[in-house]
C-alpha positions in Angstrom: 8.2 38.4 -2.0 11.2 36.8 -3.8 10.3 34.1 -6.1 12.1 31.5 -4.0 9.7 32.6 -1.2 6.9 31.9 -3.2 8.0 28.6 -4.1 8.3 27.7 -0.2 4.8 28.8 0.2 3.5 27.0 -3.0 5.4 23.9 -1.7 4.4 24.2 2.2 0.4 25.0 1.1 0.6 21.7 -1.1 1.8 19.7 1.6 -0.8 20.6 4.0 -3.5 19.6 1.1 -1.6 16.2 0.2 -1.6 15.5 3.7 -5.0 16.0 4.5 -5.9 14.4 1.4 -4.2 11.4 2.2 -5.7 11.3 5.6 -9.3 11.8 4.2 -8.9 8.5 1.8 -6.9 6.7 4.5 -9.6 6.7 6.8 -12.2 5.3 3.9 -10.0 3.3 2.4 -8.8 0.8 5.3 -12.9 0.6 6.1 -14.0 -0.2 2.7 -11.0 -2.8 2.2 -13.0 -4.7 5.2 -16.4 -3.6 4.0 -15.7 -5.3 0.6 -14.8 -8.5 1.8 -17.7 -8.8 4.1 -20.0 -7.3 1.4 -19.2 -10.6 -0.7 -19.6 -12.9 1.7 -23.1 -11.1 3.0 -24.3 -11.6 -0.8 -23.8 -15.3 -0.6 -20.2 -15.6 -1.7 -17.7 -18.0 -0.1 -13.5 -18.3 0.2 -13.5 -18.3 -3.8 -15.7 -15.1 -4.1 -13.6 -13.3 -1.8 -10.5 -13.7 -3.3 -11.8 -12.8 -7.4 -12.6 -9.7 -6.0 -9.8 -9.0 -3.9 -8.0 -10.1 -7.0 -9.6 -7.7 -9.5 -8.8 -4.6 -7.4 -5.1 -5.4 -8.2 -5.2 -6.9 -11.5 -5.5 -3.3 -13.3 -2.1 -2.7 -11.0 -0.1 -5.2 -13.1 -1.7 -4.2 -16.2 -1.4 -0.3 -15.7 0.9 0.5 -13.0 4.5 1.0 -15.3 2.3 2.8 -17.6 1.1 5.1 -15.2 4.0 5.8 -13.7 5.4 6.7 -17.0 2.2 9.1 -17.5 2.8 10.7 -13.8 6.6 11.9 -15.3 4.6 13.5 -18.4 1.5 15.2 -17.6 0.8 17.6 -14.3 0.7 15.2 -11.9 -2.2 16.9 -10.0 -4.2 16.4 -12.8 -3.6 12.6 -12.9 -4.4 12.2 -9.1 -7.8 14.1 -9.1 -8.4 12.0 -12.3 -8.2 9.0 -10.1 -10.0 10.1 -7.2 -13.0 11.1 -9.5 -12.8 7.4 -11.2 -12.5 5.9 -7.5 -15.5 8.1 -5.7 -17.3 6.6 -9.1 -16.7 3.2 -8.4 -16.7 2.7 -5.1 -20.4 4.7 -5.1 -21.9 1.9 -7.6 -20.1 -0.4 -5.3 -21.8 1.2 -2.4 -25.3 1.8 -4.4 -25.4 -1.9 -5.3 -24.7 -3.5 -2.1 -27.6 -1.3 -0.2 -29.9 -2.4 -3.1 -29.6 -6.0 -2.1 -28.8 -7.0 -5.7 -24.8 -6.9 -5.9 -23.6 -10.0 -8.3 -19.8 -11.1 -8.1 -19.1 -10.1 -12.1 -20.4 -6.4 -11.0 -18.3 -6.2 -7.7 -15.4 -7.4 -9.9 -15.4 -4.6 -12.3 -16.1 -1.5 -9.4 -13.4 -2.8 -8.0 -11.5 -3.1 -10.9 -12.0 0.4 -12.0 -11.0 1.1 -8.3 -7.6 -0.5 -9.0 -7.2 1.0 -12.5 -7.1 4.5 -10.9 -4.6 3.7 -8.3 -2.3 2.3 -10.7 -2.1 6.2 -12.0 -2.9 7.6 -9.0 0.3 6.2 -6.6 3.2 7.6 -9.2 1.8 10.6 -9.5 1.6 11.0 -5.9 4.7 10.2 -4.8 6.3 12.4 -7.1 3.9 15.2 -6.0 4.7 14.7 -1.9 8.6 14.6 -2.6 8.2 17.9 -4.4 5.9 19.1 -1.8 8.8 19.6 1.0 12.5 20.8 0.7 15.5 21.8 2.9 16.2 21.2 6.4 12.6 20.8 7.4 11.8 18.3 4.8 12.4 14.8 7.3 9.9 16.6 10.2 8.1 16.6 7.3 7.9 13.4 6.5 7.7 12.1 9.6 4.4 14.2 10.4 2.9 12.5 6.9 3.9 9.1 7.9 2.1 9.5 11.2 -1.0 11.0 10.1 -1.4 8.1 7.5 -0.7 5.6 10.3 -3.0 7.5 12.3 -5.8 7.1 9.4 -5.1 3.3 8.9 -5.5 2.8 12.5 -8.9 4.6 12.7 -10.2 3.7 9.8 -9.9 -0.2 10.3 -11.0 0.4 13.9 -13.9 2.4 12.5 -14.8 0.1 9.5 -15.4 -2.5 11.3 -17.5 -1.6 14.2 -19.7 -0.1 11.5 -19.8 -3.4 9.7 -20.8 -5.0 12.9 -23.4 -2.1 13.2 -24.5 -1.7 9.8 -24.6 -2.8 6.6 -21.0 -2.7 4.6 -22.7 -0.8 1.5 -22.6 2.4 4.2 -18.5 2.1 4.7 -18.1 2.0 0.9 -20.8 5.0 0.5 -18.1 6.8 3.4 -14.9 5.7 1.1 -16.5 7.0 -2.3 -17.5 10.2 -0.3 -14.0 10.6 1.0 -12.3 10.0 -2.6 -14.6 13.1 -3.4 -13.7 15.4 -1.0 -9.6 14.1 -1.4 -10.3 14.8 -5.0 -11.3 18.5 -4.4 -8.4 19.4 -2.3 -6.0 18.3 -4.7 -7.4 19.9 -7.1 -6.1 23.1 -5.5 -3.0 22.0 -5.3 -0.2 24.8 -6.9 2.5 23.4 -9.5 3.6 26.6 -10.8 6.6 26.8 -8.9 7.2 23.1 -10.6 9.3 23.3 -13.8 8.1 21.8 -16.5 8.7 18.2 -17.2 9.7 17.3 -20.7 9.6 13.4 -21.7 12.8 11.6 -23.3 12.5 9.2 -26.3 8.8 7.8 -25.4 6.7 5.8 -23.1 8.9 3.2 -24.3 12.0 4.6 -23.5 11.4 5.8 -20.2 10.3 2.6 -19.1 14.1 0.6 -20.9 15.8 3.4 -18.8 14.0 1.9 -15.8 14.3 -1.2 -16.7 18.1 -1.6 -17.0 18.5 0.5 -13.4 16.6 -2.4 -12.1 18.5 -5.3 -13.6 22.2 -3.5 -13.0 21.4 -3.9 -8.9 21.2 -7.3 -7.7 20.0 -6.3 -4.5 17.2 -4.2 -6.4 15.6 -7.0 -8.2 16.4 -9.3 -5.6 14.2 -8.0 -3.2 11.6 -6.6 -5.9 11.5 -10.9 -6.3 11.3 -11.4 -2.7 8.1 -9.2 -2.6 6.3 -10.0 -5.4 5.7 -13.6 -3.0 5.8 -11.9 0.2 3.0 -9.1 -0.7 1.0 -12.0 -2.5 0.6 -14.4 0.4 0.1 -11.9 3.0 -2.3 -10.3 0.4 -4.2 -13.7 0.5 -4.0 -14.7 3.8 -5.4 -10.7 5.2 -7.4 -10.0 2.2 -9.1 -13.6 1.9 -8.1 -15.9 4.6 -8.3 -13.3 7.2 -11.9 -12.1 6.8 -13.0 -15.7 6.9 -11.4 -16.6 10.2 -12.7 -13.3 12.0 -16.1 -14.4 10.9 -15.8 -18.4 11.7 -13.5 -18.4 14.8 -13.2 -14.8 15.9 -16.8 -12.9 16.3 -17.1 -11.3 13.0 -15.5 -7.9 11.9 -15.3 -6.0 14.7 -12.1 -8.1 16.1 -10.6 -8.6 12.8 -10.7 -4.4 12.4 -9.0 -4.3 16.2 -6.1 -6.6 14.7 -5.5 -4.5 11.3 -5.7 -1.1 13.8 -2.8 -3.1 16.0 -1.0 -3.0 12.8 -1.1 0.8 12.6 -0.1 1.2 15.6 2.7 -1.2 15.2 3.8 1.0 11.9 3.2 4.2 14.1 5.7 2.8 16.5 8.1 1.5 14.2 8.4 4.8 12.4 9.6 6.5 15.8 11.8 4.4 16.1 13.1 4.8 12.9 13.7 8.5 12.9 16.3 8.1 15.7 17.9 4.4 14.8 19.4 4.4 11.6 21.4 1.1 10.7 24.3 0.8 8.5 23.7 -2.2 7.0 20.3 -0.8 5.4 19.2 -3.8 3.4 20.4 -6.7 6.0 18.3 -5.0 8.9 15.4 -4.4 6.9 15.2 -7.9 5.3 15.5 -9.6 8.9 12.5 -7.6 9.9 10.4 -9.2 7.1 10.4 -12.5 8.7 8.1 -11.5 10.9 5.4 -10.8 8.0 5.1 -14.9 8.5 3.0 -14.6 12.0 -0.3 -13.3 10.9 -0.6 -15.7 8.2 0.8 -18.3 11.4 -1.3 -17.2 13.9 -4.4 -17.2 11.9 -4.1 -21.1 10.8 -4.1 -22.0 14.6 -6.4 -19.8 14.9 -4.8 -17.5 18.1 -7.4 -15.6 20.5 -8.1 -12.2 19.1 -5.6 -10.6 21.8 -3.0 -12.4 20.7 -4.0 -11.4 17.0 -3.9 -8.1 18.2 -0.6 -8.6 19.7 1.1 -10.2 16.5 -0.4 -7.9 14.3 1.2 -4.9 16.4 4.9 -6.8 16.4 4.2 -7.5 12.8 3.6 -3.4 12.1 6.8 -2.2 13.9 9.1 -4.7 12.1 8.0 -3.8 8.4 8.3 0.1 9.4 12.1 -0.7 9.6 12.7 -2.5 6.4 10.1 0.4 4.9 12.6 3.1 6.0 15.7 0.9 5.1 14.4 -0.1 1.8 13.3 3.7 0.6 17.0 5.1 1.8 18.2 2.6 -0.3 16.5 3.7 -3.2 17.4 7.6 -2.5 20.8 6.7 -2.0 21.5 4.4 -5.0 19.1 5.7 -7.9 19.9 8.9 -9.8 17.0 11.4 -8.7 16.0 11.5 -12.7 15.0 7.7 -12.9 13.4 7.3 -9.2 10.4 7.4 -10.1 10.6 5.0 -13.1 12.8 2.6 -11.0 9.6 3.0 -8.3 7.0 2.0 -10.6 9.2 -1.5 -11.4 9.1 -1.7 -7.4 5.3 -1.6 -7.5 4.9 -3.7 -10.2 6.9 -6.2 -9.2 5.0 -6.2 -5.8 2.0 -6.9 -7.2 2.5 -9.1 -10.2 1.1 -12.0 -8.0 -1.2 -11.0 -5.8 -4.4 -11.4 -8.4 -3.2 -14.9 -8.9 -2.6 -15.7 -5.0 -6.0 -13.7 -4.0 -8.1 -16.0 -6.9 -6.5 -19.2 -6.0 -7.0 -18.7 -1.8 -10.4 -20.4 -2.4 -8.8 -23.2 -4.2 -6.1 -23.9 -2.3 -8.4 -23.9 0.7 -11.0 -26.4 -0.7 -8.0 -28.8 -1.7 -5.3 -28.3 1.6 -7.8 -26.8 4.3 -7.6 -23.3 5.4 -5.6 -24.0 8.0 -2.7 -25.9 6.1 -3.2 -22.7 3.4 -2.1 -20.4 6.0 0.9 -22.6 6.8 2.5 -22.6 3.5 2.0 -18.6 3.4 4.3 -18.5 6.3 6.7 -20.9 5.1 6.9 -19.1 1.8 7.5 -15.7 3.3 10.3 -17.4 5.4 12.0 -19.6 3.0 12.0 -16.7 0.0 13.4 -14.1 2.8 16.1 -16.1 3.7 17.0 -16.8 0.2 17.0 -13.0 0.2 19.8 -12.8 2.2 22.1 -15.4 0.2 22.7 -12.2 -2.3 26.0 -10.4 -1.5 24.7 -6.8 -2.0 21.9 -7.5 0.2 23.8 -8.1 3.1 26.7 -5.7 2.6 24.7 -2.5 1.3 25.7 0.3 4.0 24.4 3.7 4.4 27.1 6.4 2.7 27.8 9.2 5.2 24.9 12.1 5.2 22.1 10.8 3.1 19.2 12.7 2.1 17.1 12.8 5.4 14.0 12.8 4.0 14.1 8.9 3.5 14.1 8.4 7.5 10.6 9.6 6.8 10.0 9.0 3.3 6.5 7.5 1.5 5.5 3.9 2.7 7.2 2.0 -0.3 4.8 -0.3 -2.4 6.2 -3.5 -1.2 4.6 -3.0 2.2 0.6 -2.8 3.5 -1.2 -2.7 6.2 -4.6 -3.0 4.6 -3.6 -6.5 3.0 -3.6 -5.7 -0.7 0.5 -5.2 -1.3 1.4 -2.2 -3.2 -1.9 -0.5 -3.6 -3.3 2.6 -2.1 -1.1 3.5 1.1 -0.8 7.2 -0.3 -4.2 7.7 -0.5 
């Protein structure tokens, strides 16, 4: 066997792990993100509760995340991803442990989840970096596409699945399942081979990597434009699904079990839209994608009325298929327009800058609400999505980026970027 042969197998037996593995955590992760919620308002907690928690799972992102992905270009990147999943399992069992005891306090749900977020903001370079490597030549966007649709498979069964047994039992038991799945992701990427991966030498310093990022992201307007554009969009929708969303399903919808149904609707929206981006590929990549983002305003719309759970379902499903196409749009724009060298540095930026705000929006949902009224807090979510979205489109570059002849085909199947989630927390955790 030629050593290029081995490489193929190497690469081919890792993706079948980091797809599995993904699928594993995707299933307990889209639960637990429910179980959580409806763990802190079990204990006592009200709108205000909800939202510090929500907000210290992705406060460790804005600390850690640039940091991490400078770590993920300078140490096997394996290592750093079962490094995480052991912090995670840890976490989200004491999570788990101390909502079965009974005696689960707000500071001690705030720092599991916490920890939780720390190891995804090292955990989410590193594995993007790891699934590009994981596929090459002609089969690379089949690929892809089979990845994408296993994880949209897992967030639709998980959030189905998390909340009937919320309904059924008590949330500590769907983060026991999430801790238990970060173990057994944890294992199988532990296997994972990287000798066919040459080794990575860093430039200058931490320091240095992240300038060379820095000024690829300021030299694109359209880049940071849209990086701006998120960090609002993925902090309202964070606040209205993670906070506002929970609340409703329990006061106006029935509990859980409905609001799971309308996060699943999103999978399956995402499902769909990701078929029907591996056959439509538009040429103005950044105009098409940023007119599907105004849709992100209807959830946050439709939960202030409040709409029947059907329609949530319905909206929720629209909702999924229209960020799919500014997903595939936005990472071919990246592929096409950043050197290969600094993607992953110009990435973490991306991430960052989609979750700078969502701590602050998640902690303030329960103020707002207590000063406007739920409903009239879910209002202004949707008028912020729409009003910084069309501003968006005011930026030259935004509207008149076009896709350049035969671009790499792997992005018409690429990683869900960090600006999007169906789980309602922004950047975090959509790779496993």
């Amino acid at each position: 066997m030629t050593s290029a042969d081995t490489s193929r197998t190497a690469a081919s037996r890792n993706y079948g792990l980091l797809t599995a593995a993904a699928v594993i955590t995707g299933l307990g992760t889209h639960g637990a993100l429910i179980a959580a919620a409806f763990a802190v308002l079990e204990s006592g907690g009200g709108a205000g509760d909800v939202g510090l928690v929500a907000a210290a799972r992705t406060a460790p992102l804005v600390l850690f995340l640039l940091i991490g992905g400078a770590v993920a270009d300078r140490l096997p990147r394996h290592r750093v991803m079962v490094a995480a999943n052991a912090l995670n399992c840890v976490s989200q069992a004491a999570f788990a442990w101390l909502v079965l005891s009974g005696d689960a306090r707000l500071w001690q749900m705030m720092l599991l989840t916490a920890l939780c977020g720390t190891g995804q903001a090292f955990f989410n370079p590193a594995a993007e970096g790891m699934l590009l490597s994981s596929v090459t030549g002609e089969q690379a966007a089949k690929a892809f596409a089979f990845f994408r649709m296993s994880m949209h498979g897992a967030a639709i069964g998980g959030a189905a699945l998390g909340g009937a047994m919320i309904a059924a039992m008590d949330p500590g038991w769907v983060l026991a399942v999430d801790a238990a799945a970060f173990a057994v992701a944890g294992a199988l990427r532990a296997f994972l081979d990287v000798s066919h991966i040459p080794d990575r030498t860093g430039g200058g310093g931490l320091l240095t990597d992240l300038r060379d990022g820095w000024r690829e992201v300021a030299g694109r307007p359209w880049l940071w434009a849209v990086v701006l554009q998120f960090s609002v969009v993925v902090a309202v929708v964070g606040a209205a699904e993670a906070v506002y969303g929970p609340l409703v399903a329990r006061d106006e919808l029935g509990g859980a079990r409905p609001w799971g149904f309308a996060l699943a609707a999103f999978g399956v929206g995402t499902l769909l839209g990701a078929l029907l981006m591996m056959r439509w590929k538009p040429r103005r990549l950044l105009l098409a994608g940023t007119l599907c983002v105004f849709p992100l305003a209807l959830p946050s719309a439709s939960l202030a009325v409040p709409v029947p759970a059907t329609v949530l379902c319905g909206v929720m499903f629209v909702t999924g298929v229209a960020i799919e196409v500014f997903g595939v749009s936005w990472m071919t724009a990246l592929h096409q327009e950043i050197p290969e060298d600094k993607l992953s540095r110009v990435s973490a930026y991306d991430w960052f800058g989609s979750v700078a705000m969502v701590p602050l929006a998640t902690a303030a949902a329960g103020p707002v609400e207590s000063l406007v009224g739920r409903s009239q807090a879910l209002w202004g979510c949707a008028a912020l999505i729409v009003v910084v979205t069309a501003g968006v489109l005011l930026v030259p570059d935004v509207r008149n980026l076009t896709r350049r002849g035969t671009v790499r085909e792997i992005v018409a199947a690429g990683p869900v970027p960090p600006t999007v989630s169906a789980e309602g927390e922004g950047a975090v955790g959509r790779l496993g």
